[in-house]
N, C-alpha and C positions, 0 to 999 in steps of 0.2 A: 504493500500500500504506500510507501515511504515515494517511490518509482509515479506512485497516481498522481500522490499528495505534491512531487515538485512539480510535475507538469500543471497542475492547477493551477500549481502559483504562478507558473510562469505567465501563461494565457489571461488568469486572469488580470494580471498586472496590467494590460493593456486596457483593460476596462475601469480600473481603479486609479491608473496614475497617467496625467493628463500629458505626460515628458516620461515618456521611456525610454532611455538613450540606450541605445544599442548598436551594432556596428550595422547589422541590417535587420530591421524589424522583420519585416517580410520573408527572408529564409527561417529567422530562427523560429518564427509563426507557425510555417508550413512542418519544419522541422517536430513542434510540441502539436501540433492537429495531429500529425502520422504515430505521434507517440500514443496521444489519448487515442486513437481510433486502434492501435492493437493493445491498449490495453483493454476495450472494451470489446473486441473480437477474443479476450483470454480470459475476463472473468470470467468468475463461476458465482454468482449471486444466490443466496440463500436469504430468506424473507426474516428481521426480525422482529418478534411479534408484541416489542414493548410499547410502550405507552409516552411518547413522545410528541413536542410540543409540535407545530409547522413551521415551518424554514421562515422567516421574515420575508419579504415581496421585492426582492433588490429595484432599483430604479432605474427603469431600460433606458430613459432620457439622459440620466447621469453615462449612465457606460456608454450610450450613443460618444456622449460630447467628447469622451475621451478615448473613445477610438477613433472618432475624426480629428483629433489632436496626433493620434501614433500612427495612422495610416492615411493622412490628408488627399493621396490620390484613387485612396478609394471609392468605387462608386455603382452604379448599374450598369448591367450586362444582362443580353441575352441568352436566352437556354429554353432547350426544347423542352414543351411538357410531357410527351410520350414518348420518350425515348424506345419504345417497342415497334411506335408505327413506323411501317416503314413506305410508305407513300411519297411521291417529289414534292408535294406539298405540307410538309408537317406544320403543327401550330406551334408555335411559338411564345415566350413569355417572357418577361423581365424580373431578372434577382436583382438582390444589393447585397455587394461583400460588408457594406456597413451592417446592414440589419442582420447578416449572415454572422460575421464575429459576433456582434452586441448579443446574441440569441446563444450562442453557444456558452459565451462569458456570463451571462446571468443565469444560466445553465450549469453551471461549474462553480458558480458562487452560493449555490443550494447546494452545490453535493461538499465543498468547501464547510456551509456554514453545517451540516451534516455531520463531516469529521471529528467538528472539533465541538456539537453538542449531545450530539446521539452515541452511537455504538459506530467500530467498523463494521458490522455485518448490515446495519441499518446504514449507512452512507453508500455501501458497493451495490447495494440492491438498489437505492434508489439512480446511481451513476449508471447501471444495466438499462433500467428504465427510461429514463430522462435520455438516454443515447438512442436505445432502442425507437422512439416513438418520435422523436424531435431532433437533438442534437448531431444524429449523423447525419442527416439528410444535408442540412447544414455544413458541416465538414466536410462531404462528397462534393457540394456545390462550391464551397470556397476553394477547395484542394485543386478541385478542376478548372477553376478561374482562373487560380495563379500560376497554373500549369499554361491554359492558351496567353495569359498574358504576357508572361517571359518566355514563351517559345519553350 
């Protein structure tokens, strides 16, 4: 969990600190997404069943302003919505790498604020979760943005 716990910090630091000086934000970004995405292709989640309070509501507007502070050229991009169809005319849609980190970061700041009030078995179950349903989709969509955008 030690391996979960830094990558959390890392990531979320980008949502918390409005000046993250780094040599390049953006590799070491891509770098802690590929980490959290096999740590959550490696858990093994087990439910626990105590009586714990709910995560506080982090504030998407906050980690917005301060990931457009550490990634200023991020922004909207195109992406297909049915990646199955396979017709010359597919439909089309618009992401946003801003709304993509901030969702994954407020995402991680629950399984974060998890660790250090619940249990480990109650934090990893919910990081399975929260990945499973929301957060990867998000990290397949950012991983693959920053892939076409630097070639």
């Amino acid at each position: 969990m030690s391996e979960l716990r830094k990558l959390i910090d890392g990531i979320t630091e980008f949502g918390t600190n409005p000046n993250v000086e780094l040599d390049d934000n953006t590799e070491i970004l891509k770098k802690q997404l590929v980490g959290i995405y096999h740590e959550f292709l490696n858990v093994e989640p087990e439910f626990d069943d105590g009586d714990f309070e709910e995560e506080p509501d982090f504030d998407y507007k906050k980690i917005l302003k301060n990931v457009k502070f550490n990634f200023p050229d991020f922004g909207w991009y195109s992406t297909i919505l049915d990646t199955n169809q396979m017709e010359p005319n597919v439909e089309i849609g618009i992401g946003d790498e801003l709304d993509d980190l901030t969702d994954i970061i407020k995402d991680l700041l629950e399984i974060k604020w998890r660790m250090e009030n619940t249990t480990e078995k109650d934090a990893i179950w919910h990081f399975e979760l929260k990945m499973r349903t929301h957060a990867e989709q998000h990290i397949v969509d950012l991983l693959k943005r920053l892939k076409e955008r630097n070639g």
